[in-house]
N, C-alpha and C positions, 0 to 999 in steps of 0.2 A: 504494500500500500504506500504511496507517493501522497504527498501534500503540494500544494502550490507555495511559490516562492516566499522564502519569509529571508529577508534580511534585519542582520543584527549587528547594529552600529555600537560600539564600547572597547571597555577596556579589555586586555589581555596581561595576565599578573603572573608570577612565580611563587607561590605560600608558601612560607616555611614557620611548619605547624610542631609547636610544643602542645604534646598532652601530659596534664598531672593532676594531680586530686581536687587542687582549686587554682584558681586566680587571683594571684600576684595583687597583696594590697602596696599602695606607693613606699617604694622603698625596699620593698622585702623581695627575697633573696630564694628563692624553692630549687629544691633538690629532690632527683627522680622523676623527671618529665621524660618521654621518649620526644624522641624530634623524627620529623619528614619533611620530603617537600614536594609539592603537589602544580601541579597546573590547576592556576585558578584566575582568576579577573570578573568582576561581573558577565561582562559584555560576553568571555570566551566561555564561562560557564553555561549563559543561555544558549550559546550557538550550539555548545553540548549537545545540552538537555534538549533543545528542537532538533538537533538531527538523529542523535541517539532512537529517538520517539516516533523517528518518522518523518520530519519534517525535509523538504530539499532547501538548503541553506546555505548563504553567501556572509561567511563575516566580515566587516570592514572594522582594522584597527591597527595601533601603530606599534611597533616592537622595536628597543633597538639592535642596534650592529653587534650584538653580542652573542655567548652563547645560550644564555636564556632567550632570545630572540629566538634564535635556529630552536631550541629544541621547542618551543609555544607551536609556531610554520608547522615542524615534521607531527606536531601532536593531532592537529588541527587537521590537515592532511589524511592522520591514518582512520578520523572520525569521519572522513567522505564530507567535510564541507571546504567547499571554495575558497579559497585564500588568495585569490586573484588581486585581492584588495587589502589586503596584508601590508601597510606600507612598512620603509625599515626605516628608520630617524639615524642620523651619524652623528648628532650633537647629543645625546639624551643615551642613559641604562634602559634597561629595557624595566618595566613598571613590577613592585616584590612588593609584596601582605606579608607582616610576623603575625602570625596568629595564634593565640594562646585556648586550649578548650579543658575544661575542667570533668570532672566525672560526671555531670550530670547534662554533659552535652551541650551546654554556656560558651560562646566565646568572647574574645574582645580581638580587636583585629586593628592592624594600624598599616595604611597602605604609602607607600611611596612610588608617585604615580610615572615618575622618570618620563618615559617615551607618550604615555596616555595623553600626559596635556597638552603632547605636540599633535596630536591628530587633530588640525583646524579646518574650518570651512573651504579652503582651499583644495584641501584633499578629496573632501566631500564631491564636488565638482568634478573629480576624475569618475569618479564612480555612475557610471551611463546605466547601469541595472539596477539602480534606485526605482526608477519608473518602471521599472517591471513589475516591482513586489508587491503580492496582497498584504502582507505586513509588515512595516518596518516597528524593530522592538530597539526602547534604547535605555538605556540608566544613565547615572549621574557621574560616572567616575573619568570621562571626558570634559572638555572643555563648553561653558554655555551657551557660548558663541557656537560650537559645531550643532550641538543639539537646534537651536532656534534655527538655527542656518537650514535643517535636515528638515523638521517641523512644519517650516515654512511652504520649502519646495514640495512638500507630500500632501500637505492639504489643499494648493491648488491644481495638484495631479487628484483629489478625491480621496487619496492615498489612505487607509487605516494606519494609524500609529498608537503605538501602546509604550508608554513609559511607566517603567520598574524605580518613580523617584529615591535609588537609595547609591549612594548616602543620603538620606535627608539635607535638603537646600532648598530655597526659597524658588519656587518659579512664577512667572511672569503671569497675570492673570491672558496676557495675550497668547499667548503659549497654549493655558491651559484651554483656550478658548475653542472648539471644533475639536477638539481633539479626542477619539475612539476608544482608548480605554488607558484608566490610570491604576496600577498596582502595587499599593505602600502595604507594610505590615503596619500593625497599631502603632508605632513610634512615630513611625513614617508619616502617617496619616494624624494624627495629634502635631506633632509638628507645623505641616501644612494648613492647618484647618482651625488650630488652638483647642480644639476638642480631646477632651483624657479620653482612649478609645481601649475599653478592659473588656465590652459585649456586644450582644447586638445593637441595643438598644442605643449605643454610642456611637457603634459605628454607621449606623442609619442616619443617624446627626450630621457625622462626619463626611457622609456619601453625599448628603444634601447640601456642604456647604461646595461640593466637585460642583457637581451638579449645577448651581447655580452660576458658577463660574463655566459654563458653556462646554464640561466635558458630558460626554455620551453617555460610557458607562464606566463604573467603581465598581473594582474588586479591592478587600482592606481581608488582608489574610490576619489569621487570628491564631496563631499558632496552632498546639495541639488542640483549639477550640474547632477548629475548621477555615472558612472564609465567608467573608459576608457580598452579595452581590446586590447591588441597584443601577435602575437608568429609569427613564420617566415612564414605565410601564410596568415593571416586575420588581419586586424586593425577594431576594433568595436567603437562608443561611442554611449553610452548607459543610456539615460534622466531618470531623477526620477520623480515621479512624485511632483508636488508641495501637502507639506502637512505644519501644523504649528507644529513647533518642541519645545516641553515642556521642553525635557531632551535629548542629543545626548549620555549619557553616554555607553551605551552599543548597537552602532549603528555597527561599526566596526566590534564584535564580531557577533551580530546578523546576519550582512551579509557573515562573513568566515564561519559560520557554516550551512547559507542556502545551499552556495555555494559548500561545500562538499557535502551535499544533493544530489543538484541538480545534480553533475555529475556522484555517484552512481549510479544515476538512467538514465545515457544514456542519458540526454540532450546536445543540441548541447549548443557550447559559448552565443549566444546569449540570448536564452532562460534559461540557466543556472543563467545569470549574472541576467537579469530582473526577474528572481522568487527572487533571492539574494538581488538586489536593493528592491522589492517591503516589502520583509519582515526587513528590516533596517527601511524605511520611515513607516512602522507603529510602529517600536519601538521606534523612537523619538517622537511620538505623545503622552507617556506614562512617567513618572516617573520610574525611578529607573534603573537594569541593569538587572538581571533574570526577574522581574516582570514588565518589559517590551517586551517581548519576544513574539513575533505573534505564533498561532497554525497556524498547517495546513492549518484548514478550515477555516480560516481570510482570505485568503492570495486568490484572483484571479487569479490567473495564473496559479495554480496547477491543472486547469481542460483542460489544455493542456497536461500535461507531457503522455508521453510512455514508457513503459520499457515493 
């Protein structure tokens, strides 16, 4: 099964992940952490997660002339998505997350965005298979200039565009304006919105203040709660299932990138979100951020889909 074109504009990272029993208060010092290191970046996690799933996928992002550069290119490659648009920066490292995760699957994560922030509007402009895509998916770990820049050009192509605002940062109500679907967890979305988002009943607040501001539809994932969906005709919430969570670090991504999937391929919201929830809660059961990342045929629910 083929999906139609989704490109995924962001970051591409190198994590190097300590796990120990907690997380480091300031100043303190822990001993017996195991260390790894992982391909990870928002942006290269979604392109993952939607091609692993199914999706046919084009990533555009910047890496430098190094050897984390080379090995991000050959990873991306062996996942069958296009790197055609892979550009390589000569001034800039290529972009590394320290990530720390404690036993009960917590992290804190500090990124050094090296080569990511050089990905500008300019580059954007090269990329001709923009106007192809039924989806373009983007987060926040580029520059806001590229994002608006991307934003701009897709909504007068009709273009759907879905932004993963994470990290949490302030965007533009013009931005937010026409814009097809927006994807914060609860921080994310209390951030954006100034609403404390712990339930439903918060996050339907918090969908309403998208909403007003001229986006289509709001999904506010809610962790092991599930996700909550609204647009000006349906209010959804939508349960996860209970699993035990190892590592949450590439949960978020996992799920934006089922989620372009799922609506390639003609599912309705409900079914869309719970293919998207189901392949999240098996990526917390897993260590790391790519190499947590469900296929296809893990995932239950994809023996409903139509298209």
């Amino acid at each position: 099964m083929t999906s139609n074109k989704i490109i995924v504009i962001g970051s591409a990272n190198t994590d190097m992940v300590v796990k120990a029993k907690k997380l480091p208060l300031p100043g303190e010092t822990l001993l017996g952490g195991i260390f790894f290191m992982n391909a990870g970046g928002k942006g290269a996690n979604q392109a993952v997660a939607a091609a692993r799933l199914g999706g046919h996928v084009t990533f555009v992002t910047k890496v430098g002339n190094d050897i984390f550069g080379k090995q991000t290119i050959d990873c991306l490659k062996k996942e069958n998505i296009n790197t055609d648009f892979v550009f390589v920066d000569d001034t800039e490292p290529s972009g590394t997350a320290l990530v720390m995760v404690n036993e009960e699957g917590e992290n804190c994560i500090v990124v050094a965005p090296g080569a990511n922030r050089n990905l500008l509007p300019a580059d954007i402009e090269n990329v001709k298979s923009i106007s192809e895509a039924e989806i373009i998916l983007m987060q926040l770990e580029i520059p806001m200039s590229t994002i608006a820049a991307v934003v701009n050009k897709a909504k007068a192509n009709n273009q759907k565009i879905i932004i993963n605002p994470a990290p949490a940062q302030k965007l533009d109500d013009e931005l937010l304006n026409g814009l097809f679907l927006i994807t914060p967890n609860e921080s994310e979305a209390a951030f954006l919105t100034g609403i404390m988002v712990t339930d439903e009943a918060s996050a339907e607040k918090a969908a309403d203040v998208f909403l007003k501001k001229g986006v289509k539809h709001v999904v506010i994932t809610l962790g092991k709660q599930g996700a909550y969906f609204q647009n000006s005709n349906l209010k959804l919430m939508i349960e996860a299932p209970v699993v035990k969570a190892l590592d949450t670090t590439a949960a978020g991504d996992t799920f934006s990138g089922a989620l372009s999937v799922a609506l390639t391929e003609g599912m309705a919201w409900e079914q869309a979100i719970s293919f998207a929830i189901e392949a999240a809660s098996i990526s917390v059961t897993r260590m790391g951020a790519q190499t947590s990342v469900p296929y296809r045929n893990e995932l239950c629910v994809h023996n409903l889909i139509t298209i």
